[in-house]
C-alpha positions in Angstrom: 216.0 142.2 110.3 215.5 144.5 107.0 214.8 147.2 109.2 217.5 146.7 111.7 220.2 146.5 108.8 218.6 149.7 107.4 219.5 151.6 110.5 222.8 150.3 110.2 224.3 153.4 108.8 228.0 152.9 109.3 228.9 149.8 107.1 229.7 151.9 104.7 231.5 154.4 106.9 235.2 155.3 107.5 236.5 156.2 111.0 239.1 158.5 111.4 241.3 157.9 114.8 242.6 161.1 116.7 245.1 160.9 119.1 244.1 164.1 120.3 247.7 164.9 121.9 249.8 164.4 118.7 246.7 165.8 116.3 246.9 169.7 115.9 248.2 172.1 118.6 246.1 175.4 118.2 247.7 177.1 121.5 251.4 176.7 121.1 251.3 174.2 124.2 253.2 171.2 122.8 250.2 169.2 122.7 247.2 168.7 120.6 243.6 170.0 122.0 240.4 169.6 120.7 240.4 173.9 118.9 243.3 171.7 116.9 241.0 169.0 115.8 238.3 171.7 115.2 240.8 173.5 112.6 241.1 170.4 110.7 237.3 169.6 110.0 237.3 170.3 107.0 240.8 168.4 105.6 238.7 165.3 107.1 235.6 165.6 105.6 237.5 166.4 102.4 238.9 162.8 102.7 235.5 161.7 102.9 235.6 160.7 106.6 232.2 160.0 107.9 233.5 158.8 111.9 235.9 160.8 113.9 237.2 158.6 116.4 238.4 160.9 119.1 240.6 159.1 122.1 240.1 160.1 125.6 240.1 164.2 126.6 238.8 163.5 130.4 240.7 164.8 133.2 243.2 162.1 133.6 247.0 162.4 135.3 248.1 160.7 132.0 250.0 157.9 133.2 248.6 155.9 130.4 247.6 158.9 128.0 244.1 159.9 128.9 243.3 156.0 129.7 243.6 156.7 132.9 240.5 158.8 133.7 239.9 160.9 137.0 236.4 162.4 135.6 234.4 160.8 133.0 232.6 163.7 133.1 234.9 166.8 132.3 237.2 167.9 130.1 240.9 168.1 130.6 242.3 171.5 130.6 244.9 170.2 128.7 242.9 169.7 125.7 240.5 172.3 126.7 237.4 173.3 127.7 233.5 171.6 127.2 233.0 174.7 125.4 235.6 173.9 122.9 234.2 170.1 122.8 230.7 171.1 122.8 232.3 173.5 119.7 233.5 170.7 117.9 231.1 168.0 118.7 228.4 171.4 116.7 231.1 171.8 113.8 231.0 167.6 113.3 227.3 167.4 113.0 227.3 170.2 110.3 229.2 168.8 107.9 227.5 165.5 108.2 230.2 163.6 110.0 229.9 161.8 113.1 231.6 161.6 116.4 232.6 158.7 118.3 234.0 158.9 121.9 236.5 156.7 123.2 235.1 155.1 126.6 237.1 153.5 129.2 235.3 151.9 131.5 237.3 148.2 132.3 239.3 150.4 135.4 239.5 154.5 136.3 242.7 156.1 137.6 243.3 155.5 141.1 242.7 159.5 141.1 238.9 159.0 140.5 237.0 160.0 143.2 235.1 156.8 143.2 238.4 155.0 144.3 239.9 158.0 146.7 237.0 157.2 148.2 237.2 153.5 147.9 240.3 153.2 149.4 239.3 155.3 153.2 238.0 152.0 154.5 236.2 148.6 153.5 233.5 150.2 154.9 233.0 153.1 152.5 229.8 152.4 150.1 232.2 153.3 147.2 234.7 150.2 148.3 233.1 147.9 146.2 233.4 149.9 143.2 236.9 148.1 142.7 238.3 144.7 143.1 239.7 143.8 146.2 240.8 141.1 147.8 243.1 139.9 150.8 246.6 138.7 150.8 247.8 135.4 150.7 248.9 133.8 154.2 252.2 135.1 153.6 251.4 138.7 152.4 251.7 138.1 149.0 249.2 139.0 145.7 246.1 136.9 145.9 246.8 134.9 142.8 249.9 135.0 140.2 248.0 137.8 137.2 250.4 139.6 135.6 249.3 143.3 134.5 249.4 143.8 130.6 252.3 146.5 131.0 254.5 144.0 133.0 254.7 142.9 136.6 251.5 141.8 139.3 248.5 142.6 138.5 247.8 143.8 141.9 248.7 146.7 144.6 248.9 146.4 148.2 246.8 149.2 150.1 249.0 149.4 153.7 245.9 151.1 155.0 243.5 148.7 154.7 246.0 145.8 154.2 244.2 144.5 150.9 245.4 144.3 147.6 243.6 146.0 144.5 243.6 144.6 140.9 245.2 146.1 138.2 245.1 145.1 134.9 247.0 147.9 133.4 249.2 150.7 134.8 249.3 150.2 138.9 247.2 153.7 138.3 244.5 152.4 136.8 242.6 150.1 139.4 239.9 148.0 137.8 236.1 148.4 138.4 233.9 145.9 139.7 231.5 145.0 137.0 229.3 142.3 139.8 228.4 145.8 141.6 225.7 147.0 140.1 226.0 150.9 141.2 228.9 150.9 138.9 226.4 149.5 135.5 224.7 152.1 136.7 227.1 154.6 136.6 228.4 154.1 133.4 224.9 154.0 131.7 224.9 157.7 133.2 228.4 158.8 131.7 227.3 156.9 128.5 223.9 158.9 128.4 225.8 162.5 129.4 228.0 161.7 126.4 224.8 160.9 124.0 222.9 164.3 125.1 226.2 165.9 123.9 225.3 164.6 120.5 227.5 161.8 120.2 226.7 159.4 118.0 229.0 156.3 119.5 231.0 154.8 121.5 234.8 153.4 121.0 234.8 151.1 124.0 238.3 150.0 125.5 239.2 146.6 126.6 235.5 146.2 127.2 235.9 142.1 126.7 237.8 142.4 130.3 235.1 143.9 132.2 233.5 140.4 133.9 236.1 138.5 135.8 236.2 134.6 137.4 235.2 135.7 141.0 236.8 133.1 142.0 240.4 134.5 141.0 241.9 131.3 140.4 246.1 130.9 140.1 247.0 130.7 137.0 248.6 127.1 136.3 249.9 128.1 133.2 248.4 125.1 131.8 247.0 127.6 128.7 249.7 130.1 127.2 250.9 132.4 128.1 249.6 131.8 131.8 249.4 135.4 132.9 245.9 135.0 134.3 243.8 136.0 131.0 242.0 133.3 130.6 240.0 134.3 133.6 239.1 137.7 132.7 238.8 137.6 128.8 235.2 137.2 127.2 234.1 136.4 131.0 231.7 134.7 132.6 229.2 137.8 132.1 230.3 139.7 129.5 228.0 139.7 127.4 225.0 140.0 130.0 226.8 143.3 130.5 227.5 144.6 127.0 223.3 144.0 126.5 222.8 146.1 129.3 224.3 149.1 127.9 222.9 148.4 124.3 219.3 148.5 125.7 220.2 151.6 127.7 222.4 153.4 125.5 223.5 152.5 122.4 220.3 150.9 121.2 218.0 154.1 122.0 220.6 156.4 120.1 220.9 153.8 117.3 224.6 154.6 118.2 227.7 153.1 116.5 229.6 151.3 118.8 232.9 149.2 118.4 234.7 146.9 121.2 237.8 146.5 121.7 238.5 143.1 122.4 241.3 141.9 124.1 243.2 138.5 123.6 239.4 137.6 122.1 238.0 134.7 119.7 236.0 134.6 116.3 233.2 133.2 118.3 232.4 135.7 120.7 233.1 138.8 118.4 230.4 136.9 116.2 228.5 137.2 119.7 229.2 141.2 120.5 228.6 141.9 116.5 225.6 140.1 115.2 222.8 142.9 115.3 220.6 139.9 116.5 222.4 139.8 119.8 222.0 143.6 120.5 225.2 144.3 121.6 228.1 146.0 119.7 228.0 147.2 115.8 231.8 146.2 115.4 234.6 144.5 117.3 238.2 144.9 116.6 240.2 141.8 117.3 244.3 141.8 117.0 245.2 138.9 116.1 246.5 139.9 112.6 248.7 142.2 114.4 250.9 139.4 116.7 252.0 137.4 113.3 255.5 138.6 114.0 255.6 137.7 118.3 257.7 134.9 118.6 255.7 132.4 120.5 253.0 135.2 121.2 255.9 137.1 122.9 255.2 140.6 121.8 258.7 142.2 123.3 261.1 139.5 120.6 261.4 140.0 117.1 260.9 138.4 113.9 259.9 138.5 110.7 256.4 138.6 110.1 254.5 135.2 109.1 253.4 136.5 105.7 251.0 133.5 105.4 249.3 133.9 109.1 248.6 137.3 107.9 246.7 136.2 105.0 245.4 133.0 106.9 244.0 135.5 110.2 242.3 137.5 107.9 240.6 135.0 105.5 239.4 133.4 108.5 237.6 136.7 110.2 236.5 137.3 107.0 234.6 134.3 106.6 233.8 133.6 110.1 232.3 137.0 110.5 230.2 136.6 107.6 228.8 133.0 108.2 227.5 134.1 112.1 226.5 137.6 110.7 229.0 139.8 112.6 230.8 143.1 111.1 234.9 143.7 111.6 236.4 146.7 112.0 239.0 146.6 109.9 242.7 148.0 110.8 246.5 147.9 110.6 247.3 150.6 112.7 246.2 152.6 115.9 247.9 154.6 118.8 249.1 150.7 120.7 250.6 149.4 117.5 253.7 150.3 115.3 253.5 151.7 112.0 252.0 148.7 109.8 254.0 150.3 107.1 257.3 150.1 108.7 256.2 146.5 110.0 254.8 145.0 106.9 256.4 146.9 103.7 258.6 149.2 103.2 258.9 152.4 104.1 262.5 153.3 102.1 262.4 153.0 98.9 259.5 152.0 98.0 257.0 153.8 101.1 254.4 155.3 98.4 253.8 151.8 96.8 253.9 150.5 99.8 251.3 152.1 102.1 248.7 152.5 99.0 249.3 148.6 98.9 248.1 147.9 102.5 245.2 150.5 101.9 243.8 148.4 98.9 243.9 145.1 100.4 242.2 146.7 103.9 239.6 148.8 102.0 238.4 145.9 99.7 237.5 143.9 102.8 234.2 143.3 104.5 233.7 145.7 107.8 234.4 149.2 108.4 237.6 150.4 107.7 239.8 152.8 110.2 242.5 155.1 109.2 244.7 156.1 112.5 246.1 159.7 111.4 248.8 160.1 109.5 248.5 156.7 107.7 246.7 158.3 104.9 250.1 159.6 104.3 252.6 157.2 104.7 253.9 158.1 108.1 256.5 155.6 109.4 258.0 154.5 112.4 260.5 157.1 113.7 263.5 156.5 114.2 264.4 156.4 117.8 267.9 157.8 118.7 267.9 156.3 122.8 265.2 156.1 125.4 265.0 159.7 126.5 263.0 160.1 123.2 260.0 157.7 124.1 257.5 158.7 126.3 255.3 155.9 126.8 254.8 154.0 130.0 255.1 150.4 128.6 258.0 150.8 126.5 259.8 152.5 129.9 259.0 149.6 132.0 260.2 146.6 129.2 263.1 148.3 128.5 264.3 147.8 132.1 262.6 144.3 132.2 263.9 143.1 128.7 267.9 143.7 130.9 267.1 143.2 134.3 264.8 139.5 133.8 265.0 139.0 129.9 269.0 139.3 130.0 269.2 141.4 127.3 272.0 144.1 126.4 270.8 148.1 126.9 271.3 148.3 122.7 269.1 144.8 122.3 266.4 146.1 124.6 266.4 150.0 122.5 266.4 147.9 119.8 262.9 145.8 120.5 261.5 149.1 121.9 262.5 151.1 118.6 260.2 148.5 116.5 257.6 147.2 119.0 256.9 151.0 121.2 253.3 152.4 121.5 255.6 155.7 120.6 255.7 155.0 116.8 252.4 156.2 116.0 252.2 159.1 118.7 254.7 160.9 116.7 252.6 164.2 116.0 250.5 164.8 112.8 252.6 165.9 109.7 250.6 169.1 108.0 253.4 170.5 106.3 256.8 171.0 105.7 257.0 174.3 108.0 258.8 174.3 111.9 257.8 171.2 113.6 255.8 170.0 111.1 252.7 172.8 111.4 251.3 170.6 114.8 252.4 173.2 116.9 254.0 176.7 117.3 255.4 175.3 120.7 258.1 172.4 121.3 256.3 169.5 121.2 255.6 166.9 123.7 257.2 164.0 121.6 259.5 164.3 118.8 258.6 165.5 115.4 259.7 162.7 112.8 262.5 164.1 110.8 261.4 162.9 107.4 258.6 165.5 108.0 259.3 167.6 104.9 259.2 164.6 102.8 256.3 163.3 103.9 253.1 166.0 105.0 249.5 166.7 104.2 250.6 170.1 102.5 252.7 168.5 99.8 250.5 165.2 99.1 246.9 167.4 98.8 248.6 168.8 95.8 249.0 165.5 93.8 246.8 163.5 92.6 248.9 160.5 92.7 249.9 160.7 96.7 249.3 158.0 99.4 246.2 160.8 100.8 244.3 160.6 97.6 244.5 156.9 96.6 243.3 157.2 100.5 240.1 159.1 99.6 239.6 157.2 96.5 239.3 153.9 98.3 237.1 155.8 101.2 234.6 157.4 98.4 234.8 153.3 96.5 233.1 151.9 99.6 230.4 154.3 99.6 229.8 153.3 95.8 230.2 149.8 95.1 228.2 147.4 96.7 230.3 144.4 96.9 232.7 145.9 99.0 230.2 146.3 101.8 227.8 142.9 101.3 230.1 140.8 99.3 231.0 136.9 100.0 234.6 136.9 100.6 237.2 133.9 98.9 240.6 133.7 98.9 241.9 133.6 95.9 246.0 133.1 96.0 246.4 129.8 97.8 249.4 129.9 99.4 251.8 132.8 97.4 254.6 133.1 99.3 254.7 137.2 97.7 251.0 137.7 96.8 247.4 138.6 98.7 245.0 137.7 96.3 241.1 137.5 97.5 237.5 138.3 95.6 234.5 139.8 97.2 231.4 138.0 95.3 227.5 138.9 95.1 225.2 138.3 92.6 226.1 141.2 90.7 229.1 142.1 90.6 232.7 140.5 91.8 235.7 142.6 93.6 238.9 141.7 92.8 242.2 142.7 94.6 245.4 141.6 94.1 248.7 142.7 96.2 252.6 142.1 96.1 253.4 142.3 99.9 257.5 142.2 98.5 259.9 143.9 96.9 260.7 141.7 94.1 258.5 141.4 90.5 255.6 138.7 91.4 253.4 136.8 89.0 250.1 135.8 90.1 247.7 133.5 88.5 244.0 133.3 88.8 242.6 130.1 90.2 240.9 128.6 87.0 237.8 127.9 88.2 237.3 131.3 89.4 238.8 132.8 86.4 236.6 130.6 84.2 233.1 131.4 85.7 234.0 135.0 86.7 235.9 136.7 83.7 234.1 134.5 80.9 231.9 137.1 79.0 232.2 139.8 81.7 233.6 143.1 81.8 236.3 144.0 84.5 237.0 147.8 85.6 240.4 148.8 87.4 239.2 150.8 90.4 241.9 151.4 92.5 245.9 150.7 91.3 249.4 152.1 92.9 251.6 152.0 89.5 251.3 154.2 86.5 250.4 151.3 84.4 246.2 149.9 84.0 246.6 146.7 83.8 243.8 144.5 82.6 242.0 142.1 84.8 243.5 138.6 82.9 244.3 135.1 84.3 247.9 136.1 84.9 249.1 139.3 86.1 252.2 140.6 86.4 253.0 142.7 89.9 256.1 145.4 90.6 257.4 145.6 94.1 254.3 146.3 96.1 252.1 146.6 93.3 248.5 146.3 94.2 245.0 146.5 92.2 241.8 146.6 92.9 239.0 145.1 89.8 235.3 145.2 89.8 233.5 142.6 87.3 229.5 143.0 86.1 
């Protein structure tokens, strides 16, 4: 086990996620490329990146932005070349960085050869490659599944009168994961990838990859009765995750993380535990649904501010007891701004987004930063729909008025805080014509609180969101207890205040985080204060206000004030 843990380089990494299209424009196109990414190397490893998560450059039709893949294969000319990637992936190893690839392999785009193929005949030897099955007796879907972007989960194929699944985007038709040409197939696009040089694997929706073959109706008896509980963590998941650990990942002591659906702390335990030989990391989202209504993702509320804390003290101590390892994350390309969703991102947006920094960072797990949160980018604002560009939000804005009864201003206004759009906004470098990403008009609208908030501007001052970003990244590398410490929870209930300590045997993490915009006083739990600051001395690592505040039973907290302590 010693051994195993040794080789377990990235638990005291930092990924980096690229959303290629929105990164850096080096051609004047209006979209990122992978040259653009190249450029900005060096800003990354400055920040003391040691992952770069890069999202999906294969030749897709882009319904769902590169999740859709025709060719796992081959580059899209839109980002590019395999000369330019084979450039980058040369440019990453040389400054000691690594390179993870995002992988989607739950469905292809119905422009994959495999289905165009698939789809000539039930005869053709590629047929089974997908999921298909026969109407009912009155030509409906086979069963009542409803695809994650709205509406059936399956499409009828008039020419050979059988309906395909579809999880996703009626594009994106889902592989059969019983065949086993297609393991086989993506243990090949997996290995092409790790000849490349790259050192792991992002896998998408991977949980969703082994469904009930017996495709039951969904009687709705388990919320929210779309079908999921068929398909999520199934019957063989984790038969097939092994399979590519003992092919792939496990040879190329790769780092891997699953995305996991609609998941549970037991099976991430399952895909994470480096006994079980599967993933290195899973990320889960339940953290990021405290603010659905009744699990309803398209209503508003305010968040639950409690759940939050509740969701990640228990993943934190779940994950430690079974010996699995969290990613750790607020944000990504499907998710709003967490700074716009959880603080503030007026008045008090600096405070705000070091705040949710420190309380990530001190966790157990490896930390991400999506771009542009190391600078406090927040939700644009979104004037109407012809601004938005993403599939989903385009379909629930017509569903939230033509099923949900909703007004066309209601509907903009649950798109404005809930799209996929927030964070695809492009990268803000400086304060120049549309905000340095690109020379061109871009593909999505620049945010227009661009010269405000850049990299240009914040590289310059040592008090900006980016350094208290690369302070916090260069912290984990440094102090031990924030990779193997015990976690506790420390505030018991605050209705302003995340409070939590990361213990080992020599030395205790504290941090301590007003999550409102009023003055908050917080007082140790005596117990912990009376064994842990008794004779000891405590060191401020990490703060957000000018003032240095002394580790002391009570503490005093300004609007989003947060702190980060280390006792030996």
């Amino acid at each position: 086990m010693e051994n195993m843990r040794a080789q377990e380089w990235w638990r005291r990494s930092t990924v980096y996620q690229v959303y290629p299209k929105s990164f850096k424009d080096s051609s004047g196109s209006g979209e990122g490329d992978i040259r653009g990414l190249t450029e900005k190397l060096d800003y990354l490893q400055k920040l003391g990146i040691d992952i770069i998560w890069l999202q999906p450059v294969y030749v897709s039709p882009q319904h769902d932005n590169g999740y859709d893949v025709a060719d796992y294969c081959e580059i899209n000319p839109e980002f590019g070349t395999m000369a330019d990637f084979d450039e980058l992936a040369k440019e990453i190893r040389l400054r000691g960085m690594h390179l993870m690839l995002d992988i989607v392999v739950n469905h292809s785009s119905t422009d994959h050869e495999w289905f165009q193929q698939a789809r000539q005949s039930k005869e053709n030897p590629y047929r089974n490659y997908y999921i298909w099955r026969d109407p009912k007796p009155d030509g409906s879907a086979p069963n009542n599944w409803q695809s994650k972007f709205g509406g059936s989960a399956w499409q009828y194929d008039e020419a050979t009168g059988q309906y395909f699944l579809t999880l996703f985007d009626k594009t994106q038709a889902d592989l059969n994961w019983e065949n086993p040409a297609v393991r086989e197939e993506v243990v090949k696009l997996m290995t092409f990838w790790a000849d490349k040089g790259v050192s792991g694997f992002r896998m998408d929706v991977i949980n969703l990859i082994s469904k009930d073959q017996e495709f039951p109706e969904d009687d709705g008896s388990l919320p929210p009765g779309d079908g999921r509980r068929y398909y999520t963590d199934g019957p063989r998941v984790h038969e097939y995750v092994k399979d590519m650990y003992k092919e792939v990942f496990g040879p190329n002591n790769m780092v891997t993380v699953g995305e996991m659906s609609s998941t549970t702390l037991e099976h991430c335990i399952r895909y994470s535990n480096p006994e079980e030989r599967e993933f290195s990391m899973t990320f889960n989202f339940h953290h990021l649904k405290v603010d659905y209504p009744n699990g309803q993702k398209w209503e508003l509320m305010p968040y639950d501010f409690e759940q939050l804390k509740q969701l990640f003290s228990e993943w934190q101590t779940g994950m430690q007891a079974g010996g699995g390892w969290n990613a750790l994350f607020f944000n990504n390309h499907d998710q709003p701004r967490a700074l716009s969703r959880f603080a503030d991102d007026g008045k008090y947006r600096a405070e705000s987004a070091k705040m949710l920094a420190t309380t990530l960072h001190g966790l157990q797990g490896t930390p991400y930063v999506y771009q542009g949160e190391e600078i406090g980018m927040p939700n644009p604002y979104w004037n109407d729909m012809s601004e938005l560009r993403d599939i989903e939000s385009r379909n629930m804005y017509r569903i939230l008025q033509e099923e949900r009864g909703k007004t066309a201003e209601e509907a903009l206004n649950i798109i404005r805080q809930r799209s996929r759009d927030n964070s695809r906004t492009p990268m803000q470098w400086n304060d120049g014509p549309q905000a340095g990403f690109t020379t061109g008009t871009p593909w999505i609208k620049v945010d227009e609180r661009y010269p405000e908030i850049n990299v240009e501007s914040q590289l310059a001052d040592p008090y900006s969101i980016l350094n208290h970003y690369k302070k916090l990244i260069a912290l984990r590398k440094s102090v031990d207890v924030i990779t193997n410490g015990r976690y506790e929870r420390l505030d018991e209930g605050h209705p302003q205040v995340f409070a939590y300590a990361r213990i080992s045997t020599s030395e205790t993490l504290v941090v301590v985080s007003n999550f409102s915009a009023r003055q908050a006083v917080f007082v140790l739990p005596e117990a912990f204060a009376d064994v842990s600051l008794e004779g000891s001395a405590s060191e401020l690592l990490a703060s957000n206000t000018e003032t240095t505040p002394l580790l002391q039973r009570e503490i005093e907290l300004s609007p989003y004030a947060s702190y980060m302590w280390v006792i030996r």
